[in-house]
MARLO-418551 format. One record per residue (C-alpha): x, y, z; residue in three letters. Coordinates in steps of 0.001 Angstrom, whole numbers, plus 500000, padded with zeros to 6 digits. Example, Ala and Ser with C-alpha at 12.3 -4.5 7.8 and 13.67 -1.06 7.14 Angstrom:
2
512300495500507800ALA/513670498940507140SER/
END
This chain:
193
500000500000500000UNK/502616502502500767UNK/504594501475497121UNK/501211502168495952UNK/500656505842497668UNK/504559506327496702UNK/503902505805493015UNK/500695507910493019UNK/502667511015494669UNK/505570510411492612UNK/503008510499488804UNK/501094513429490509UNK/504675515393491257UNK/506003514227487368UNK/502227516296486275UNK/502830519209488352UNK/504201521354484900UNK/503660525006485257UNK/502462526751481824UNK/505101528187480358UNK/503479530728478233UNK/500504533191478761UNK/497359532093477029UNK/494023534204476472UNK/491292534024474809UNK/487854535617474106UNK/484513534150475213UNK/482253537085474488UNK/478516536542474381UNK/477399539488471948UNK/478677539620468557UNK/480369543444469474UNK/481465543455472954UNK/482754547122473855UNK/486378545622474811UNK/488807543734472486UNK/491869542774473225UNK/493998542427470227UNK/497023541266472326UNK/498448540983475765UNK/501400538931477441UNK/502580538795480671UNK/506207537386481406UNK/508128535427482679UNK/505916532650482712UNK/505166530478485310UNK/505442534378486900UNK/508243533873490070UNK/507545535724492963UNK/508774537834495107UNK/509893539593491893UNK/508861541423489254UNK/506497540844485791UNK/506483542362482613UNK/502923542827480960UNK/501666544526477369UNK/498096544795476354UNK/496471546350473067UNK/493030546670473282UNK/490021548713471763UNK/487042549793473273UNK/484765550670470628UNK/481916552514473046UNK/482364554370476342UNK/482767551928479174UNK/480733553788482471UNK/478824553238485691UNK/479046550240488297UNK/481457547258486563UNK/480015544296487382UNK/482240541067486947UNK/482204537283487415UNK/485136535353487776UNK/485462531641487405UNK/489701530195488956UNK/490875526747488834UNK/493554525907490010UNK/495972523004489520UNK/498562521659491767UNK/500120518362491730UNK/498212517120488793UNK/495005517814490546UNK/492387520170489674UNK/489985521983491969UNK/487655525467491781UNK/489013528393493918UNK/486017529177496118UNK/484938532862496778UNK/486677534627499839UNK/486171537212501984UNK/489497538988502824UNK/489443542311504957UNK/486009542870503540UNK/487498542472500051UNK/486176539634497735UNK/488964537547496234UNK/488533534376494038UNK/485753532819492083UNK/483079535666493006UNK/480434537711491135UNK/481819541497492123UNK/478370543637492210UNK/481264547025492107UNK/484704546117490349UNK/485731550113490835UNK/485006550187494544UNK/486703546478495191UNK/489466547875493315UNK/489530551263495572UNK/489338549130498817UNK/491695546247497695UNK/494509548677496636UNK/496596548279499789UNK/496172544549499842UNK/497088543794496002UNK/500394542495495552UNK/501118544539492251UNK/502398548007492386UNK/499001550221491791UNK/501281553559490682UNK/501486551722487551UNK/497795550795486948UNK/497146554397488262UNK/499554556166485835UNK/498289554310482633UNK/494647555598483939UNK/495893559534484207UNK/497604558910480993UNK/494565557703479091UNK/493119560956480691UNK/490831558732482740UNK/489295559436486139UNK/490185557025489112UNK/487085557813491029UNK/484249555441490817UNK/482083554881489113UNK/484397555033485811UNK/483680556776482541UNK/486260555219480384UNK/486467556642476954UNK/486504554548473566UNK/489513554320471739UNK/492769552095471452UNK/494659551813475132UNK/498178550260473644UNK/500221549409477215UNK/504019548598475448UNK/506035546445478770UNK/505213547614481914UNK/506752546211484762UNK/505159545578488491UNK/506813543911491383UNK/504680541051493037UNK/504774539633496457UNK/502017537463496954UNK/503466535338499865UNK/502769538475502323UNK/500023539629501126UNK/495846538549500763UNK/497009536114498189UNK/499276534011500260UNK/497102530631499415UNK/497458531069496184UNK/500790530860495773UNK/501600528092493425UNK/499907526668490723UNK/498413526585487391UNK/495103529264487025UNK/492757529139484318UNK/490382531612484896UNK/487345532818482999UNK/486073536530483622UNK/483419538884482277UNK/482649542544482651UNK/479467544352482133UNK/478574547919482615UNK/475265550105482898UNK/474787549188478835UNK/475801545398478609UNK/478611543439478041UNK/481747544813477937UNK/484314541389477614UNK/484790537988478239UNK/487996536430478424UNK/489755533397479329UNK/493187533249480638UNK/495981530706481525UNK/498901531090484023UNK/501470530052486636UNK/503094531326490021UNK/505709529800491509UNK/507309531203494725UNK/510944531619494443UNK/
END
C-alpha cells in the first residue's frame, strides 16, 4: 500500500508542469462586445515571485465603458496534477477568488493596499489615458496600447498568500450600465521563488 501511495505522489509530482506561456482568449457573448483585446502577454511565465512581471496589452474599446462594473470570475487551480475550483473569499472585507463582484471600481479602491502589484502603475496608465480614478468610471473609447510595463509582486505576504503556486485558468466577464463589455479566458502560473 505505501509502494502504491509512493507511486501515486511520485506520477502526481512528474504532472505538476507550470504553463510556460501566457494564454488568452475571448469568450464574448454578443457579437460586438465594447472591449477587444487584440494582444496581451505577461512574462516570465510560470510568473516567480517575490519579483517582478512584465505585461503589454492592446486593446480597443469601441463605446464608452461607464457606471458600476460588474464582473464574474470563474479560477481553477491546479497543483500536483490535481484540479479543483478556487472558492469565493472574503478577505478584509474584500472579495477575492471565484466571486460575482456587484462594484469592480470600489473592490478595486478598497483592495489597493492589499494587492500584491504596484498600483502607481495601473494608476499612471489611467491619468495617461486621461481617465478618472474615482468610481464609478467613465472610460472613453479608443485604442489603450500598454508597450512592457513592469510591476513587482509579492504574493506570499500579502491577501494572496494561498494562492501561491499553481496553474490558474480563469474565465472573467465585465458588464457595465449598457451590457457586456468582455469575456475572456486566461491561463497562468506562480511559483514562489
Amino acid at each position: 500500500m505505501k509502494r502504491l501511495l509512493l507511486l501515486a505522489c511520485a506520477l502526481s509530482c512528474a504532472m505538476a508542469q507550470y504553463y510556460t506561456k501566457f494564454e488568452w482568449s475571448a469568450c464574448n457573448k454578443t457579437a460586438n462586445p465594447a472591449l477587444r483585446v487584440v494582444s496581451a502577454n505577461l512574462e516570465p511565465m510560470p510568473v516567480r515571485h517575490p519579483g517582478t512581471v512584465s505585461f503589454s496589452v492592446d486593446a480597443n474599446l469601441n463605446r464608452v465603458v461607464q457606471g458600476n462594473l460588474k464582473g464574474k470570475v470563474n479560477i481553477l487551480r491546479t497543483v500536483a496534477g490535481i484540479r479543483l475550483p478556487v472558492r469565493c473569499y472574503i478577505y478584509n472585507g474584500i472579495l477575492v477568488g471565484s466571486c460575482e463582484y456587484q462594484n469592480i471600481c470600489s473592490q478595486l479602491q478598497g483592495a489597493v493596499p492589499f494587492v500584491p502589484m504596484n498600483w502607481l502603475v495601473w494608476v499612471h496608465l489611467m491619468l495617461t489615458h486621461g481617465q478618472s480614478v474615482t468610481c464609478p468610471l467613465t472610460i472613453p473609447e479608443g485604442n489603450y496600447n500598454v508597450e512592457s510595463k513592469s510591476a513587482d509582486i509579492d504574493l506570499i505576504n500579502s491577501s494572496f498568500s494561498w494562492l501561491t503556486s499553481g496553474n490558474f485558468d480563469i474565465d472573467m466577464s465585465v458588464t457595465d450600465d449598457i451590457g457586456e463589455v468582455g469575456c475572456y479566458s486566461i491561463k497562468l502560473s506562480l511559483q514562489p521563488k
